[in-house]
C-alpha positions as CSV (number, residue, x, y, z in Angstrom):
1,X,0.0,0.0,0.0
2,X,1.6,3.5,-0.6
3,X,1.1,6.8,1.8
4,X,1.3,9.5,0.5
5,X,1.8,13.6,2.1
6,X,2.1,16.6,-0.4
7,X,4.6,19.0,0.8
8,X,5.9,22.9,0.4
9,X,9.5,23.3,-0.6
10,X,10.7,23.8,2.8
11,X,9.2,20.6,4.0
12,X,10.4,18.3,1.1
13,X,14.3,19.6,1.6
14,X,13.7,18.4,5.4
15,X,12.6,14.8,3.6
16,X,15.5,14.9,1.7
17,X,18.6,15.8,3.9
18,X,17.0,12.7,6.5
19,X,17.2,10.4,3.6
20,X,20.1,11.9,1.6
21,X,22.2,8.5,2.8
22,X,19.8,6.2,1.1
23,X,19.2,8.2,-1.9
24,X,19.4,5.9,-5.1
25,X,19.1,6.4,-8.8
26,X,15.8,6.5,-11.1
27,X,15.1,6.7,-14.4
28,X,12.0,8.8,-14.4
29,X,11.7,12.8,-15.0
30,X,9.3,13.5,-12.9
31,X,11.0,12.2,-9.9
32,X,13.3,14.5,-8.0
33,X,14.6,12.2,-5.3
34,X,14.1,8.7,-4.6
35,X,15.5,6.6,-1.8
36,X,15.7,3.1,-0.9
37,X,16.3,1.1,2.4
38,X,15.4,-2.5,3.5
39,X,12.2,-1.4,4.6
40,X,10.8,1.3,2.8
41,X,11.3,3.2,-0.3
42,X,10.9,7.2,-1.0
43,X,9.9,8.5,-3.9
44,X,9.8,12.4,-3.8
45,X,8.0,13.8,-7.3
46,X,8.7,17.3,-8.8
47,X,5.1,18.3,-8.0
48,X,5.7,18.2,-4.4
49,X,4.1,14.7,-3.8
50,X,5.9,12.3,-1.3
51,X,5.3,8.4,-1.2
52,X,6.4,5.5,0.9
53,X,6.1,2.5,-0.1
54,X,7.1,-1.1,1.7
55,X,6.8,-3.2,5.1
56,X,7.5,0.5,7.1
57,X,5.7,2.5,4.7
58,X,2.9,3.7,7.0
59,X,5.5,3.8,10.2
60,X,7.2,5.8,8.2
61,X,4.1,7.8,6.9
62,X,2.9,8.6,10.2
63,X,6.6,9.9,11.7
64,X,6.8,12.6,9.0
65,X,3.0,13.5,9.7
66,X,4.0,14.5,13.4
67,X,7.4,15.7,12.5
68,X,6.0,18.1,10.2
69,X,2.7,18.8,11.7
70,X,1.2,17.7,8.4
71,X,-3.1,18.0,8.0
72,X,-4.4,15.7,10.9
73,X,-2.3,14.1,13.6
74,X,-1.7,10.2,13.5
75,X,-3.4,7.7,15.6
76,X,-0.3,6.9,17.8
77,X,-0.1,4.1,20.3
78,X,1.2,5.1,23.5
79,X,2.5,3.6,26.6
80,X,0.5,3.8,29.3
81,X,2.4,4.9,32.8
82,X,1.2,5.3,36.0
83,X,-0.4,8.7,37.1
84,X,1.4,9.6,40.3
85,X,4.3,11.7,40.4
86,X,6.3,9.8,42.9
87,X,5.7,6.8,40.6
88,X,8.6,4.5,41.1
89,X,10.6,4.7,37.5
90,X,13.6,5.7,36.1
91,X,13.8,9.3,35.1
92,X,16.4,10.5,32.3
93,X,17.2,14.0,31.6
94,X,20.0,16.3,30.0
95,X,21.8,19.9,30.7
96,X,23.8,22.2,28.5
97,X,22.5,21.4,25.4
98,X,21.5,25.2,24.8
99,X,24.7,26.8,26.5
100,X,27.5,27.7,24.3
101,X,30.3,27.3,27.2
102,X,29.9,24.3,29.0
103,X,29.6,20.5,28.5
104,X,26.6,18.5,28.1
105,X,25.2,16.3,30.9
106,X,23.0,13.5,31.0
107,X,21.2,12.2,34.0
108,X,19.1,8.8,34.6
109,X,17.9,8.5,37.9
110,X,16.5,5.6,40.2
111,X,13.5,6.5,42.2
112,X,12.8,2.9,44.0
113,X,10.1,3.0,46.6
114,X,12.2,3.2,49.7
115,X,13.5,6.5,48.8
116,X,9.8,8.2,47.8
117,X,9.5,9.3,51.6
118,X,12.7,11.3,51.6
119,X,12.4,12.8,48.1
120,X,8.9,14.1,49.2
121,X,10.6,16.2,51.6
122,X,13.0,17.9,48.9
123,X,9.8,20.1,47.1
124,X,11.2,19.2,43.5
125,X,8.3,19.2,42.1
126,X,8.8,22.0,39.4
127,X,12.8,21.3,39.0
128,X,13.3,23.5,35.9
129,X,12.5,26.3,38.0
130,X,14.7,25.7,41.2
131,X,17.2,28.1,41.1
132,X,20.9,27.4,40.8
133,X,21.7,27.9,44.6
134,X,19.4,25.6,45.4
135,X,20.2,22.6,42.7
136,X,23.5,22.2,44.5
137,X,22.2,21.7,47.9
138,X,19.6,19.1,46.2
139,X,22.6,17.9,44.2
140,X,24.4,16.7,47.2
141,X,21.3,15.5,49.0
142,X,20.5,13.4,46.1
143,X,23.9,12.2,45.1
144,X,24.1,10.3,47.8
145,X,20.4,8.4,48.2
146,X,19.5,7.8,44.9
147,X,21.1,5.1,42.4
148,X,22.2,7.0,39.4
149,X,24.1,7.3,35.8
150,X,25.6,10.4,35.1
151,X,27.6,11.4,31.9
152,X,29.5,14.6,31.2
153,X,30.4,15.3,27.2
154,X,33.4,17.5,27.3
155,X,33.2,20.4,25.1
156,X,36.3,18.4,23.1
157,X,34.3,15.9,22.7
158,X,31.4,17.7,21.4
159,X,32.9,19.5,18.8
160,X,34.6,16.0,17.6
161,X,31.3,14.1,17.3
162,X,29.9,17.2,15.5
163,X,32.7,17.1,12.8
164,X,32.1,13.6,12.2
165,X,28.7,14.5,11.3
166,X,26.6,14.1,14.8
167,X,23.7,16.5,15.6
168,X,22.3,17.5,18.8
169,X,19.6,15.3,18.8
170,X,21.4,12.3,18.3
171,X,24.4,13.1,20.4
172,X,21.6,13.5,23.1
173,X,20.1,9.8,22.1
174,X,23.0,8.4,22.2
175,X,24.0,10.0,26.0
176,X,20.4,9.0,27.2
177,X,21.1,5.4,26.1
178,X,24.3,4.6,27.4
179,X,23.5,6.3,31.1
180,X,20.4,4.0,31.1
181,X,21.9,1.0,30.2
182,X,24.6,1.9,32.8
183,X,22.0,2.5,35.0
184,X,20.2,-0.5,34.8
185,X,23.2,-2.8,35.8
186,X,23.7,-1.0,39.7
187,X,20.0,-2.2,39.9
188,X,17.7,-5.1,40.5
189,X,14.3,-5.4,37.9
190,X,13.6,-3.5,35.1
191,X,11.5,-0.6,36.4
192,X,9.8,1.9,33.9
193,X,12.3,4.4,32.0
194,X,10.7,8.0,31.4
195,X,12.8,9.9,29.0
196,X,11.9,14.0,29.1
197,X,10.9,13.8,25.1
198,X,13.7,15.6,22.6
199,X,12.6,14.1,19.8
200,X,9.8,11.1,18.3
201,X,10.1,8.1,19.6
202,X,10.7,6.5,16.4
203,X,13.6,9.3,15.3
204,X,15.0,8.6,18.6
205,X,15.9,5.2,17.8
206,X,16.8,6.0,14.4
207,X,19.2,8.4,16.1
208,X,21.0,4.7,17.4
209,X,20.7,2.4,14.4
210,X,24.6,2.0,14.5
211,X,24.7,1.3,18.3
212,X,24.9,-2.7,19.1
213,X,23.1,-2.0,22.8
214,X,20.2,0.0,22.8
215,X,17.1,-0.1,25.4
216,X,13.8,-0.1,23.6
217,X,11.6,-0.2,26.5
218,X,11.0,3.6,27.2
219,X,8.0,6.0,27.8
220,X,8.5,9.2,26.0
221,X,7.1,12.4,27.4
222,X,7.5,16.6,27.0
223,X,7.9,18.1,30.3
224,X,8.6,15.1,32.1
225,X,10.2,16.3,35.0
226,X,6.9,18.1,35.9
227,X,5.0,14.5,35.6
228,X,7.6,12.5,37.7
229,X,9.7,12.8,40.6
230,X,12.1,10.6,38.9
231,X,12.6,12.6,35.8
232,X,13.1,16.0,38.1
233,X,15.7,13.7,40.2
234,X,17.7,13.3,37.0
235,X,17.4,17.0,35.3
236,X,18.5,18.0,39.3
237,X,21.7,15.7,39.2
238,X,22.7,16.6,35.7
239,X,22.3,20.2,36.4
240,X,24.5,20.2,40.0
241,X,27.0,18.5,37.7
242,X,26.8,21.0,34.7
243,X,27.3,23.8,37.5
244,X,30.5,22.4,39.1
245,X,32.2,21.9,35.8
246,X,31.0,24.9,34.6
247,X,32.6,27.0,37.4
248,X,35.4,24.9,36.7
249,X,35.5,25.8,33.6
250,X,35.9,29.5,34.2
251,X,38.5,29.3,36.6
252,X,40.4,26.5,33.8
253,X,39.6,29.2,31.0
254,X,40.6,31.9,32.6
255,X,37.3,34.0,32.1
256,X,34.2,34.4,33.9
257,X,32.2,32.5,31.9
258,X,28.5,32.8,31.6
259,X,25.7,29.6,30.9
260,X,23.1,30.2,28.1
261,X,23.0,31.7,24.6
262,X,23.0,35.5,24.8
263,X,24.4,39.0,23.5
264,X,27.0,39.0,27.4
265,X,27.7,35.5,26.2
266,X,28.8,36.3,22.8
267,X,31.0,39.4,24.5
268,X,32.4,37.1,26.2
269,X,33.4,34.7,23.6
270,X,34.9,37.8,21.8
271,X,36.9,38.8,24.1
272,X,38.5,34.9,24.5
273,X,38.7,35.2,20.6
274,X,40.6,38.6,21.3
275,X,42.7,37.7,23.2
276,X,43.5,34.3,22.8
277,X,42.3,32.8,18.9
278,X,39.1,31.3,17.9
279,X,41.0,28.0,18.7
280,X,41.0,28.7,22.1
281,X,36.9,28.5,22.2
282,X,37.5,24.5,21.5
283,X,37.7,23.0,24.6
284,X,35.8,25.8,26.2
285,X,32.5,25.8,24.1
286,X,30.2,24.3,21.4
287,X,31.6,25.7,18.4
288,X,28.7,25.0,16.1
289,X,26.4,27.6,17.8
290,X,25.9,30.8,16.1
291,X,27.2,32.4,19.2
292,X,30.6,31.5,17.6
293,X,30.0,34.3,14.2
294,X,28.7,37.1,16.5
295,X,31.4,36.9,18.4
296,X,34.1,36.7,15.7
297,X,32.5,39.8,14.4
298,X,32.3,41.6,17.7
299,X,36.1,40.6,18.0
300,X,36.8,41.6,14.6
301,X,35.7,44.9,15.4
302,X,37.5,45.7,18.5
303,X,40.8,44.6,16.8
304,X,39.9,47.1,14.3
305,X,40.0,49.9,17.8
């Protein structure tokens, strides 16, 4: 059976650069692109008409429809989780991902039924809105009672992984799998995994089609640390982490560094750039941000002085 969505231009070069891998030849004129994997094919045509065909087809269908926010929304099947926020569960969250200094953390967090009492007491019930004096006083409350995985990508790192072609998204599947893997060998069972949503479910796995481990058991969910005391646990750990190494960092660089994406952030940058050569920036920050250009300009321009 084929599926068909009709797209605008800006749509169908999205369609493209996700299959550009898999593209394969065609003799027929009125085809602009055409791709081909064990499971599906793509067929883009020059009027703007897209169609999968093959075993995946309507998977396949359906992903772009929500990607895209395309007409009516899919019937998706979701998992079912329980409604209470202290719901015993693993909780996996990230950090950093929109700072240009820093690394990038990732956090999945054990919240067994033993420790439900004591993490009632902590009021974390809104985490993305605890301020940063108070994440490191939860940080080292929590360190030490809850059963963890926490992973730090080094601004190094980053920028390697991005040169060889990773995105954020994927970098940030990839993170999320290996700290809840890691995670599920300190523990007994297999309790629920709730992963704070970055991206669909089914792109998320696509994201690790070239990983030989990956855990396919999870409930995905937006704003999950507001739903679940064991997603907040893990966006809390990962951010007292982020904040030690980032005032590492500054004392490391030399600088007062300063978190986020922002016009005093890009000053900031200049003035390393200034002072020390764009280089510099490379173990400091994420040199794929447009932060990077500002602040080459704003340096350029006080060189000029």
């Amino acid at each position: 059976m084929n599926f068909v969505l009709n797209l605008d231009n800006n749509d169908l070069k999205r369609v493209i650069s996700f299959y550009q891998d898999y593209q394969s030849e065609i003799n027929n004129e009125h085809v602009r692109f055409f791709a081909k994997t064990k499971y599906i094919s793509v067929t883009i045509f020059n009027s703007g008409k897209v169609m999968f065909q093959g075993t995946d087809a309507e998977d396949e269908y359906n992903m772009w429809q929500v990607m895209l926010n395309y007409k009516e929304t899919p019937k998706v099947k979701k998992k079912v989780t329980h409604n209470d926020y202290y719901y015993p569960s693993i909780g996996s969250d990230e950090v950093g991902t929109g700072d240009f200094f820093g690394p990038i953390t990732v956090c999945s967090a054990y919240l067994d039924r033993d420790s439900i009492e004591f993490i009632k007491t902590l009021g974390i019930d809104d985490s993305k809105k605890i301020r940063d004096e108070k994440i490191l006083v939860l940080g080292d409350q929590l360190k030490d009672k809850i059963t963890y995985s926490l992973l730090t990508l080094h601004n190094e790192k980053y920028n390697e992984l991005v040169k060889r072609g990773f995105n954020m998204n994927k970098i940030k599947a990839y993170l999320h799998n290996k700290a809840i893997n890691n995670l599920l060998k300190k523990i007994n069972g297999t309790p629920e995994v709730i992963l704070d949503q970055f991206a669909e479910e089914k792109l998320y796995y696509r994201y690790l089609s070239d990983e030989r481990d990956v855990y396919n058991k999870i409930t995905f969910m937006t704003k999950a640390e507001s739903k679940y005391a064991s997603v907040a646990i893990g966006s809390i750990i990962a951010r007292y982490a982020f904040l030690k190494h980032f005032d590492n960092l500054s004392k490391d660089a030399g600088y007062m560094l300063l978190k986020g994406a922002s016009g005093e952030v890009d000053k900031v940058a200049a003035r390393m750039i200034k002072d020390k050569g764009v280089d510099y920036l490379y173990s400091y920050a994420k040199m794929n941000f447009k932060t990077l250009e500002k602040a080459k300009a704003i340096s350029d321009t006080l060189l000029k002085r």
